[in-house]
C-alpha atoms as a printed R data frame, in Angstrom:
    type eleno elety resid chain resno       x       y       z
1   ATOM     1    CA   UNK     A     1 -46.753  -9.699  -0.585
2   ATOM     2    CA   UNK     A     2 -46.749  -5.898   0.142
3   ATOM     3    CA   UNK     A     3 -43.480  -6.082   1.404
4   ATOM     4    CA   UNK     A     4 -41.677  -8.371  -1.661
5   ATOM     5    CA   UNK     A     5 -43.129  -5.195  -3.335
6   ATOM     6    CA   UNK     A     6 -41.707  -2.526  -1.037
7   ATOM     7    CA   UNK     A     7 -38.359  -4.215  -1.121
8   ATOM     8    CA   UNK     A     8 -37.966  -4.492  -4.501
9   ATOM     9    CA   UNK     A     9 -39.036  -0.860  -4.941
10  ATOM    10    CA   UNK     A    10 -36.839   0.398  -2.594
11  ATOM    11    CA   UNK     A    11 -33.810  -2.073  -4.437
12  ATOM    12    CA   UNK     A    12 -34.969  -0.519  -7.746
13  ATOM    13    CA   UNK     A    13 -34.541   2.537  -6.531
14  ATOM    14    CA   UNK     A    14 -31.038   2.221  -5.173
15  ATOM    15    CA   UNK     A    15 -29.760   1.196  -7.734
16  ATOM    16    CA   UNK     A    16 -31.069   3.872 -10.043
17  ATOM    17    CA   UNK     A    17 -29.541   6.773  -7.955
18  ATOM    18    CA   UNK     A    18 -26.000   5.609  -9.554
19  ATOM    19    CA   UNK     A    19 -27.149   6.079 -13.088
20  ATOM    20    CA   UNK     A    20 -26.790   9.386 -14.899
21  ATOM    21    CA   UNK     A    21 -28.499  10.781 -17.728
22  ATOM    22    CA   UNK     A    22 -26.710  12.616 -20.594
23  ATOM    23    CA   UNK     A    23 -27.577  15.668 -22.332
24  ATOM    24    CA   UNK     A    24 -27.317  14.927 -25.844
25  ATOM    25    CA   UNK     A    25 -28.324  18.363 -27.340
26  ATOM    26    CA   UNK     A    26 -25.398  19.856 -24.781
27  ATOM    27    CA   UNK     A    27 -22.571  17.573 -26.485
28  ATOM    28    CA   UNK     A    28 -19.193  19.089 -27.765
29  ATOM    29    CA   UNK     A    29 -19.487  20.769 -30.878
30  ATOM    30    CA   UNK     A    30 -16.377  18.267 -31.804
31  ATOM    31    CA   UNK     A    31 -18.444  15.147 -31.448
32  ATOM    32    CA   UNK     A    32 -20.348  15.758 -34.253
33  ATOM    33    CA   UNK     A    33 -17.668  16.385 -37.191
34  ATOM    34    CA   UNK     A    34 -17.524  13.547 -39.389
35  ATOM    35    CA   UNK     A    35 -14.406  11.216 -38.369
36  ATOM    36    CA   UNK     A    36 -12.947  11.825 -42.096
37  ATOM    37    CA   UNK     A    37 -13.613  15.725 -42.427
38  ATOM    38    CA   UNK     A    38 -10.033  16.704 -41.112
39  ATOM    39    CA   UNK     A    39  -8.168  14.743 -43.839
40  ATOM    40    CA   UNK     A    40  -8.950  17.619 -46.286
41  ATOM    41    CA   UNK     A    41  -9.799  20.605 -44.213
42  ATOM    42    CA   UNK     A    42  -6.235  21.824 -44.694
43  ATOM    43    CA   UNK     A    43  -6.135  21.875 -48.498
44  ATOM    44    CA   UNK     A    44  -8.450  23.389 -51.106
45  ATOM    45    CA   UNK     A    45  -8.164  20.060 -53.789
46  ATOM    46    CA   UNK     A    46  -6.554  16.642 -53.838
47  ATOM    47    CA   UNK     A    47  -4.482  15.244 -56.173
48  ATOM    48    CA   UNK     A    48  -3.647  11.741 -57.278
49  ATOM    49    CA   UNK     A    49  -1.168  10.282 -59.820
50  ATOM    50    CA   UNK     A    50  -1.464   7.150 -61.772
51  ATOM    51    CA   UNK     A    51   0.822   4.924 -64.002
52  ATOM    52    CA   UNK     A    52   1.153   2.777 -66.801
53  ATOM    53    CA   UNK     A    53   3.968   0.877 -68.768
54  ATOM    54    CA   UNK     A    54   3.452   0.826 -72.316
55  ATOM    55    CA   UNK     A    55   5.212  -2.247 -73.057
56  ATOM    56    CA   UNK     A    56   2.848  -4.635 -70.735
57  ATOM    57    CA   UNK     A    57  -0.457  -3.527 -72.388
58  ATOM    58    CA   UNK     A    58  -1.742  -6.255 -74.564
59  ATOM    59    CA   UNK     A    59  -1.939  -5.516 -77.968
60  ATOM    60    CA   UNK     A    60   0.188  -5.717 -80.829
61  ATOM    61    CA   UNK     A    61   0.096  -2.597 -82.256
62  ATOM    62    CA   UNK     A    62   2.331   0.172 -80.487
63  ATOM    63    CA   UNK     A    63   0.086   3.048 -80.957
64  ATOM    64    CA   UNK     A    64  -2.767   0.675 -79.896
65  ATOM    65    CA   UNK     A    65  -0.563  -0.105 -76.377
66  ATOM    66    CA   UNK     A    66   0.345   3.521 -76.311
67  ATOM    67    CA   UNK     A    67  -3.551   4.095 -75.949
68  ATOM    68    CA   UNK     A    68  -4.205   1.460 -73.606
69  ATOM    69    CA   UNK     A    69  -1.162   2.767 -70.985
70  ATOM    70    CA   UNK     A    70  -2.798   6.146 -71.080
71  ATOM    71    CA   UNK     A    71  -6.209   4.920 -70.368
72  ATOM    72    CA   UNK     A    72  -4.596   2.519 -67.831
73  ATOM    73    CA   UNK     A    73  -2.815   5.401 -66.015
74  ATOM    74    CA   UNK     A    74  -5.507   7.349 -65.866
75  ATOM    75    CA   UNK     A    75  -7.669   4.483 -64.110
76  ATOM    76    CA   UNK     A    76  -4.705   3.775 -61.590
77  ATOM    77    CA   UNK     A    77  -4.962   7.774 -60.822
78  ATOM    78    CA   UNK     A    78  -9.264   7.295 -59.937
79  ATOM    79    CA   UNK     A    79  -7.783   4.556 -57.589
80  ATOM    80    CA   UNK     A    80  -5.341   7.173 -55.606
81  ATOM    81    CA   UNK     A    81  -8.130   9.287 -55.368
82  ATOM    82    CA   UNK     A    82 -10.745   6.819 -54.086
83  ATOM    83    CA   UNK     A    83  -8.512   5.304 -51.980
84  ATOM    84    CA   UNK     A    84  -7.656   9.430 -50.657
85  ATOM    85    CA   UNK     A    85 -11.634  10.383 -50.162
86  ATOM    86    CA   UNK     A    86 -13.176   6.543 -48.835
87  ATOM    87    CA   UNK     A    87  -9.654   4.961 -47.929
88  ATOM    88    CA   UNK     A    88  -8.189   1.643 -48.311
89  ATOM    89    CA   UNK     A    89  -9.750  -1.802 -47.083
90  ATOM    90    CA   UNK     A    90  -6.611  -3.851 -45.448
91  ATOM    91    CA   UNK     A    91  -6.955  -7.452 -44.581
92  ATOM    92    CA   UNK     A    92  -3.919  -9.269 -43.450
93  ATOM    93    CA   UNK     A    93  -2.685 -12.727 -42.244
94  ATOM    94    CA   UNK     A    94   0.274 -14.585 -41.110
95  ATOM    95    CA   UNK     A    95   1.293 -18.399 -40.228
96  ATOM    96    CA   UNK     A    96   4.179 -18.522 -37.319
97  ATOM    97    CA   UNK     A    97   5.654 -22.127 -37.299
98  ATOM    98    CA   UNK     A    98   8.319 -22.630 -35.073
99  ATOM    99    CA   UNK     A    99   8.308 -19.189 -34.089
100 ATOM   100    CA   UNK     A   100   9.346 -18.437 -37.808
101 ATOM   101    CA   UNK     A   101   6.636 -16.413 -39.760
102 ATOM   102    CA   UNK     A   102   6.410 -19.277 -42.763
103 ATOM   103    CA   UNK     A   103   3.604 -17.228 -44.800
104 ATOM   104    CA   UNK     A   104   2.763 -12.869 -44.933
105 ATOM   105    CA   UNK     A   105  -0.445 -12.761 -47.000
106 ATOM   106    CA   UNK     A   106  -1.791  -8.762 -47.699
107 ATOM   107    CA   UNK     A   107  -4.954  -7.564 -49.292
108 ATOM   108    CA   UNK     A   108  -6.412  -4.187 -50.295
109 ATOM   109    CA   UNK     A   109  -9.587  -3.256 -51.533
110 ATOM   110    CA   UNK     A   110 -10.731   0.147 -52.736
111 ATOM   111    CA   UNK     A   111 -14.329   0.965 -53.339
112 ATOM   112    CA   UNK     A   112 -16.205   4.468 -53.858
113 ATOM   113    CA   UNK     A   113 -17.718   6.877 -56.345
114 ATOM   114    CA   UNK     A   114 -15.909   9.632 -58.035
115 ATOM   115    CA   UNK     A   115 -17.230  12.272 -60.059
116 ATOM   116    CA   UNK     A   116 -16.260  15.720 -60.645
117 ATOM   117    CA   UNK     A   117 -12.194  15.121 -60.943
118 ATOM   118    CA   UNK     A   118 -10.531  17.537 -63.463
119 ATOM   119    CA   UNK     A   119  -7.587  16.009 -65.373
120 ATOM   120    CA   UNK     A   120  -4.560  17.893 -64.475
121 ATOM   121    CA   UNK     A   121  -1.714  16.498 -67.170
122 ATOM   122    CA   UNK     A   122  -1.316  13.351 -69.341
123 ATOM   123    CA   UNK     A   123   2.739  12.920 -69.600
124 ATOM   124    CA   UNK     A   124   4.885  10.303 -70.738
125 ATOM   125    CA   UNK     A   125   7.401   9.299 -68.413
126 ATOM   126    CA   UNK     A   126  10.800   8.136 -69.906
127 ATOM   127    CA   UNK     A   127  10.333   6.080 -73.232
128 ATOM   128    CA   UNK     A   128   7.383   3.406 -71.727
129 ATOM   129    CA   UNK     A   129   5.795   4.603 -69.082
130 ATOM   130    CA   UNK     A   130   3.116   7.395 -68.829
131 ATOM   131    CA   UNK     A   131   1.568   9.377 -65.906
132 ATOM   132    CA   UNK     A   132  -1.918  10.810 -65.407
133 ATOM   133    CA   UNK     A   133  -2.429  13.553 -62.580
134 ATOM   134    CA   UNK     A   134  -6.193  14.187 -61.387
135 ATOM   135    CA   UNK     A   135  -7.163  16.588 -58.861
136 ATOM   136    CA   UNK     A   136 -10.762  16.725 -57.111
137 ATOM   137    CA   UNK     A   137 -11.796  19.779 -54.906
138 ATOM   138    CA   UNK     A   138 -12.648  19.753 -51.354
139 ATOM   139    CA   UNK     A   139 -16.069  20.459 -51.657
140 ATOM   140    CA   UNK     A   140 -16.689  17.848 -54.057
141 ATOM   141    CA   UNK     A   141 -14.713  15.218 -51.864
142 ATOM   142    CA   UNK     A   142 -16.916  16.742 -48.890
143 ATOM   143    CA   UNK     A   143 -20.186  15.764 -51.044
144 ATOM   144    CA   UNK     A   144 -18.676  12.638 -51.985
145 ATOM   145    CA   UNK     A   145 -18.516  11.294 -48.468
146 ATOM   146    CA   UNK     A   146 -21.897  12.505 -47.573
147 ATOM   147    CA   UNK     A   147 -23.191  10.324 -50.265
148 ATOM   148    CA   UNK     A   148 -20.912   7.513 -48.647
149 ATOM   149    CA   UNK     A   149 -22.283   7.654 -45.614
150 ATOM   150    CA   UNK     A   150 -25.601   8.215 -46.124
151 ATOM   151    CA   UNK     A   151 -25.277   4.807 -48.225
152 ATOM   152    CA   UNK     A   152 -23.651   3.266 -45.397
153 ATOM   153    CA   UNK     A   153 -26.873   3.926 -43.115
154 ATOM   154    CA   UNK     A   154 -29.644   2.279 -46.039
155 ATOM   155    CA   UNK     A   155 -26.976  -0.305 -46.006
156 ATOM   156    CA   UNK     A   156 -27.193  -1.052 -42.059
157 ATOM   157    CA   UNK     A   157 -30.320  -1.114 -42.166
């Protein structure tokens, strides 16, 4: 029995010599940026533009339309920006028959919080179309991802 014991001791202890503990509190100052902090870094705000054709809004009254573009422009500008600060959800799929692709099917999802954007201009573009420009500054898009992430970790949970 004593020597089952020794031997797998002295096994144990072979094959420990090969492993090698890591100094976490010595890491590379790199490692520990955020993976999204450089997409900013370089400029002081953001900005994102959004658009809306009059003509497609549903209502019958012009001026009512003429309302609802504006307010629909200025939604599709919130999306650039969300889609700038948390990114853009892709999910994609194909059918090959025959060696022919027979169907290309693409979706995107967008999803985040954003407050503090300033509204930059309100413009109509040609005679139906207007276009909204919003522009958020770094330090609130830094703040905004903290928020993100620390949402992401209650979420893992």
């Amino acid at each position: 029995m004593k020597r089952i014991t020794s031997l797998c001791l002295i096994i144990g202890l072979v094959t420990l010599t090969g492993c090698k503990s890591i100094n976490l509190a010595m890491a590379p100052q790199a490692e520990t940026k955020p993976l999204m902090a450089p997409l900013v870094e370089k400029r002081e705000t953001i900005t994102a533009t959004g658009y809306a054709v009059v003509a497609v809004q549903n209502h019958k009254n012009p001026a009512q339309q003429r309302l609802m573009a504006i307010r629909a422009s200025k939604l599709d500008a919130y999306r650039n920006l969300t889609e700038q600060v948390y990114g853009q959800q892709l999910d994609a799929s194909s059918t090959v028959a025959d060696m022919v692709v027979t169907n290309d099917t693409f979706r995107t999802k967008v999803e985040g919080v954003i407050y503090g954007a300033r509204l930059v201009s309100i413009t109509p573009v040609g005679e139906d179309t207007y276009e909204t420009t919003l522009s958020l500054d770094k330090d609130v898009v830094q703040d905004l991802r903290v928020l993100y992430m620390s949402q992401l970790a209650v979420k893992n949970r």
